[in-house]
C-alpha positions as a Markdown table, in Angstrom:
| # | Residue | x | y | z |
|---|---|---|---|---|
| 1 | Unk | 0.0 | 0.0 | 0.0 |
| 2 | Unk | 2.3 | 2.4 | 1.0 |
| 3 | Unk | 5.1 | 1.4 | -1.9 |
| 4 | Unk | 2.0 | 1.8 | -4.1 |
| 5 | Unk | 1.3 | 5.2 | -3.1 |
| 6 | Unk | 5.0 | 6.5 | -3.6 |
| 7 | Unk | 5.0 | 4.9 | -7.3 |
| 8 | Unk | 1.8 | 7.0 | -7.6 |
| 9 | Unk | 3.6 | 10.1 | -6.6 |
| 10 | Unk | 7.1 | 9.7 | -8.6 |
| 11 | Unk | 4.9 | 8.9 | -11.3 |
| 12 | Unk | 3.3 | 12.5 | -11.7 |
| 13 | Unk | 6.7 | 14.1 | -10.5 |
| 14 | Unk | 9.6 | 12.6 | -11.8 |
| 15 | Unk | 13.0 | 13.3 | -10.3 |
| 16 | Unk | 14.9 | 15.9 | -12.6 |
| 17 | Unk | 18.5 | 16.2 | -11.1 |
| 18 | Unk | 19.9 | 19.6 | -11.7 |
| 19 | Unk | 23.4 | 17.9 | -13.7 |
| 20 | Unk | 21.4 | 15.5 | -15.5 |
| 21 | Unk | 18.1 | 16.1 | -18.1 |
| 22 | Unk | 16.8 | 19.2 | -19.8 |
| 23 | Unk | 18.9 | 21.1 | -17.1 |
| 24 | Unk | 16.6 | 23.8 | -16.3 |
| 25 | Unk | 16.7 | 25.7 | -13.1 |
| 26 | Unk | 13.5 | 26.6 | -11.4 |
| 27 | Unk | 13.8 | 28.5 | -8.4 |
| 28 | Unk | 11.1 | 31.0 | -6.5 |
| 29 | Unk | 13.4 | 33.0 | -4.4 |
| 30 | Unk | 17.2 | 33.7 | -5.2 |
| 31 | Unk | 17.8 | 32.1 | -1.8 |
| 32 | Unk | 16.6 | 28.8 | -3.5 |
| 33 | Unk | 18.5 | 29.7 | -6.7 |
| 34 | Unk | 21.5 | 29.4 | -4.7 |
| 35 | Unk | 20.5 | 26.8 | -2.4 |
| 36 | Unk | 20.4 | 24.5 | -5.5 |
| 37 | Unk | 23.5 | 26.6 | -7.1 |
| 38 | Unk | 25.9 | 25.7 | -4.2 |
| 39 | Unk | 24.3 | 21.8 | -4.0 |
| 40 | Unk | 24.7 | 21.3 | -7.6 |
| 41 | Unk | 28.2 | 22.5 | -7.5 |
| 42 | Unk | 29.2 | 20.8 | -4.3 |
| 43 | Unk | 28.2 | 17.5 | -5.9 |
| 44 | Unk | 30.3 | 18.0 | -8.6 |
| 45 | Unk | 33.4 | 19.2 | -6.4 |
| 46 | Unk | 33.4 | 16.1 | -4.5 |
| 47 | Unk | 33.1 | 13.5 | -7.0 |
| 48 | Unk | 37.0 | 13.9 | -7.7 |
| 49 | Unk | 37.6 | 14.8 | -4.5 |
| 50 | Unk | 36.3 | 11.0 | -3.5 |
| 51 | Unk | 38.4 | 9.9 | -6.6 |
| 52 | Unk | 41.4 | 11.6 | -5.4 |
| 53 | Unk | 41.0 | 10.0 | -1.8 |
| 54 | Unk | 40.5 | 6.3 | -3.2 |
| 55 | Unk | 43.8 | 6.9 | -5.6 |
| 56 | Unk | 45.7 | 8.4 | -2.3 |
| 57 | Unk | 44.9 | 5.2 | 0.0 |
| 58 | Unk | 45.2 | 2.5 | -2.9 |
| 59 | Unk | 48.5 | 0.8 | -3.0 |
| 60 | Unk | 51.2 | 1.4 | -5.6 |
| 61 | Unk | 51.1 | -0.2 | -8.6 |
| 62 | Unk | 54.2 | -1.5 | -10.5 |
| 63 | Unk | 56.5 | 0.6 | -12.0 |
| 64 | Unk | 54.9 | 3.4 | -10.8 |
| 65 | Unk | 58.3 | 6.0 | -10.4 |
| 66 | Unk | 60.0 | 4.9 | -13.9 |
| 67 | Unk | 58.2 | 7.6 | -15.9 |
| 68 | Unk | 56.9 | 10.2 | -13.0 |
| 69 | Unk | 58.8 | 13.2 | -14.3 |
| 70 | Unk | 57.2 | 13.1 | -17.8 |
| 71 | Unk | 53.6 | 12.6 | -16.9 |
| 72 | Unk | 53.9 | 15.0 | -14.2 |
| 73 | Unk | 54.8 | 17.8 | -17.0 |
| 74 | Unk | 52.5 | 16.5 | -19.5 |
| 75 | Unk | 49.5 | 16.2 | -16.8 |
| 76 | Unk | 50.3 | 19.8 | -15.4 |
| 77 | Unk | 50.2 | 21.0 | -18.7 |
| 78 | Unk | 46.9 | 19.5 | -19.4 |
| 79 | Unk | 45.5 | 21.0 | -16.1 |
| 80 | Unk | 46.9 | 24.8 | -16.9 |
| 81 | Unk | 45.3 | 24.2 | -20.2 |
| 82 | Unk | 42.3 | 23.2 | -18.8 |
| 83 | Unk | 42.0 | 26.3 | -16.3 |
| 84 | Unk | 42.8 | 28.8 | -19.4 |
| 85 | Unk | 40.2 | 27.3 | -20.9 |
| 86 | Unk | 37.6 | 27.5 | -18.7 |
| 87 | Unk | 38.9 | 31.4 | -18.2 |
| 88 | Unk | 38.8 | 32.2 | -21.4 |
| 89 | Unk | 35.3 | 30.2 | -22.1 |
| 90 | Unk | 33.7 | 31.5 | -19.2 |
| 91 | Unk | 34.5 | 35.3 | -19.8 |
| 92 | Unk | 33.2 | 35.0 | -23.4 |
| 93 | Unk | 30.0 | 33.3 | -22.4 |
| 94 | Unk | 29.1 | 35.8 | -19.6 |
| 95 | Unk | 29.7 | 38.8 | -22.4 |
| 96 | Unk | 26.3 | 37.4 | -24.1 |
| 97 | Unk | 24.8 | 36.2 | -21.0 |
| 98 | Unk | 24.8 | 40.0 | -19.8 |
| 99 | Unk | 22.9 | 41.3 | -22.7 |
| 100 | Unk | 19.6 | 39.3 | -22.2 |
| 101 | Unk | 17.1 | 41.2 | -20.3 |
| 102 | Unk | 15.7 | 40.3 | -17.2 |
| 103 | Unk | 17.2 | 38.8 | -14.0 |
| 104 | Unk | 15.6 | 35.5 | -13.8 |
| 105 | Unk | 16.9 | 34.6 | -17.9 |
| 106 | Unk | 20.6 | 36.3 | -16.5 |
| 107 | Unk | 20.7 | 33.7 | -13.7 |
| 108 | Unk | 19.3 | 30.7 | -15.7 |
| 109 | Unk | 22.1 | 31.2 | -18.2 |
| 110 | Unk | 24.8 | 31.6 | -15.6 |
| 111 | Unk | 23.5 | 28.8 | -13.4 |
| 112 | Unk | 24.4 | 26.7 | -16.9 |
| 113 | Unk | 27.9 | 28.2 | -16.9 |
| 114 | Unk | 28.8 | 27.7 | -13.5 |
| 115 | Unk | 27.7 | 23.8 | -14.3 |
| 116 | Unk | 30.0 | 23.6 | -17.2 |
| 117 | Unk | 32.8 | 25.8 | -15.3 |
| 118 | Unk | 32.9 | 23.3 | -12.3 |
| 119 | Unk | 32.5 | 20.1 | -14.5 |
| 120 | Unk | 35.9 | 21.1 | -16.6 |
| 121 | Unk | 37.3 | 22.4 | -12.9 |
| 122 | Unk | 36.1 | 18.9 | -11.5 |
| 123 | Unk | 38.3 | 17.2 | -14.8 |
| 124 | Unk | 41.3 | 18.7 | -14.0 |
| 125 | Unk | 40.8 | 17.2 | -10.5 |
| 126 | Unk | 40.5 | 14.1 | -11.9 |
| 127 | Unk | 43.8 | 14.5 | -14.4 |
| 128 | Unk | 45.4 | 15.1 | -10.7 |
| 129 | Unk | 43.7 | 11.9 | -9.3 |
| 130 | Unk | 44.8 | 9.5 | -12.1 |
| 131 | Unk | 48.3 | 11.2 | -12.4 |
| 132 | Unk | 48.6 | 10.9 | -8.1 |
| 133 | Unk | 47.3 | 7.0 | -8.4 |
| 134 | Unk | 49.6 | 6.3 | -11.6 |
| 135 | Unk | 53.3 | 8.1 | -10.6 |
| 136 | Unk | 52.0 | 8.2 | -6.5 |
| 137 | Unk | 53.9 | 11.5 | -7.1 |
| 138 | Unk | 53.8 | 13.7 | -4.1 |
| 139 | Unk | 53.5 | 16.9 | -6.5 |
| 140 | Unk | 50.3 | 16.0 | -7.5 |
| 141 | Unk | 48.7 | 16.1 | -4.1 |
| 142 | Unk | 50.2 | 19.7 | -4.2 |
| 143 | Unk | 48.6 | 20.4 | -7.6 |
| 144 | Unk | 45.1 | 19.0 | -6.2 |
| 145 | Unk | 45.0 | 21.2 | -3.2 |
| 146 | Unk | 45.8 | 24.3 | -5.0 |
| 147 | Unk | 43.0 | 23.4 | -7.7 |
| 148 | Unk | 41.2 | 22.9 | -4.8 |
| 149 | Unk | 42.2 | 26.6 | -3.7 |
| 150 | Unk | 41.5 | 28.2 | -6.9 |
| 151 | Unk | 38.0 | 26.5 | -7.2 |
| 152 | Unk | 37.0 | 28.1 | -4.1 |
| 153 | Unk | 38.4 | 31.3 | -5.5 |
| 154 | Unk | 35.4 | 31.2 | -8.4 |
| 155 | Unk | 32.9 | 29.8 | -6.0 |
| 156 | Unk | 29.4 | 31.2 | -7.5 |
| 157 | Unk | 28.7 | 33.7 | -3.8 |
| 158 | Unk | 26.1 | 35.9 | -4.8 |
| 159 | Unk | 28.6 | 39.1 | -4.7 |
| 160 | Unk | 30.8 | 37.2 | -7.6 |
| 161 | Unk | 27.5 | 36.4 | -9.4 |
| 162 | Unk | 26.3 | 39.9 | -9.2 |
| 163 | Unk | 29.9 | 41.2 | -10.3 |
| 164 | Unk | 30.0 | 38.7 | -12.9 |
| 165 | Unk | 26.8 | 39.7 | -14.5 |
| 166 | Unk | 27.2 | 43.4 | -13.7 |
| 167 | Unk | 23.6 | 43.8 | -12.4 |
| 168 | Unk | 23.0 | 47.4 | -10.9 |
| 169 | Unk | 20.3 | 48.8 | -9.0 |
| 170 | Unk | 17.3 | 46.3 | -7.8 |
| 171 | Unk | 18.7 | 43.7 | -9.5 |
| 172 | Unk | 21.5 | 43.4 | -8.1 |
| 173 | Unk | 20.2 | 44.4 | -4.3 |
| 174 | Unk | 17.8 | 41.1 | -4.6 |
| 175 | Unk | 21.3 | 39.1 | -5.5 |
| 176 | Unk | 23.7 | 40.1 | -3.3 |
| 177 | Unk | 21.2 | 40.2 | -0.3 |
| 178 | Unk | 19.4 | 36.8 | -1.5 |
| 179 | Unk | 15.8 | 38.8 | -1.0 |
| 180 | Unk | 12.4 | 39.2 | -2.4 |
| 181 | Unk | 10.5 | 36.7 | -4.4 |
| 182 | Unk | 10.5 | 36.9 | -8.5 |
C-alpha cells in the first residue's frame, strides 16, 4: 500500500537532477536559486575529491616511479590548459549572457555556466587523481590542493554572481542580499 502510493507520486513528478536532463533551473526565491546553485556544485566538487581520496589510499602499482617526471609535466600542462580554458570560455560566455534582459533569464544562463565551469574544474581534479594513483607523485597532491584553492576562488557567492553579470540597481540588491521573491 504504502510502496503503491509512492510509485503514484514519482509517477506525476519525476525526479529531474539539476546535472542531468533538460537542465533547467527553477527556483522562487534567489535564496533557493543558490540553495540549488551551491548543491549542484558541491556535488560535482566532491566527486573527484572521492576519486582523489581512493587513488591516495590504494597501494602502488608496478612501476609506478620509472616515468613520474614526464607525466607529471605532461599532466600539469593539461590541467593549466584546462583552467585557461575554462577562463577564457567563461569570460566570453558571460559577455552574451549579460545582454539578455531580465534577472531570472541572466541567472538561468549563468547557473548553466557555473555547471560547465565546475564540470571542466572537476576534470582537472581528476587528471590530478589518475596522475597521483599512476606516478603516487607527491607533487600531484600539491597540484590537487591548489586546484582545490583556486576552485574556491570562483565559487558562485552571490557578490561574484552579481559582479560577474554586472547587475546594478534592484537587481543586483535582490542578488547580493538573497531577497524578495521573483
Amino acid at each position: 500500500m504504502y510502496y503503491k502510493n509512492i510509485q503514484n507520486i514519482s509517477e506525476h513528478h519525476p525526479v529531474n537532477f539539476p546535472t542531468f536532463g533538460n537542465w533547467a533551473m527553477e527556483f522562487i526565491s534567489i535564496g533557493q536559486y543558490f540553495h540549488k546553485l551551491y548543491s549542484t556544485v558541491l556535488c560535482i566538487v566532491l566527486l573527484p575529491v572521492l576519486m582523489f581520496s581512493i587513488a591516495y589510499v590504494l597501494p602502488v602499482p608496478a612501476g609506478s616511479s620509472s616515468h613520474s617526471l614526464p607525466l607529471l609535466l605532461a599532466l600539469s600542462v593539461v590541467v593549466v590548459s584546462d583552467w585557461l580554458i575554462i577562463l577564457i570560455s567563461f569570460n566570453k560566455k558571460i559577455k552574451s549572457i549579460r545582454q539578455h534582459q531580465g534577472l531570472r533569464l541572466k541567472l538561468e544562463k549563468y547557473f548553466r555556466l557555473t555547471i560547465v565551469r565546475y564540470t571542466l574544474i572537476a576534470s582537472g581534479c581528476v587528471v590530478l587523481a589518475a596522475g597521483l594513483f599512476i606516478t603516487r607523485n607527491d607533487l600531484f597532491t600539491v597540484f590537487f590542493v591548489i586546484n582545490l584553492m583556486l576552485t574556491g576562488l570562483v565559487w558562485p557567492v552571490p557578490s561574484r554572481v552579481s559582479n560577474d553579470l554586472r547587475l546594478r540597481g534592484d537587481e543586483r540588491e535582490m542578488v547580493y542580499y538573497k531577497k524578495d521573491k521573483f
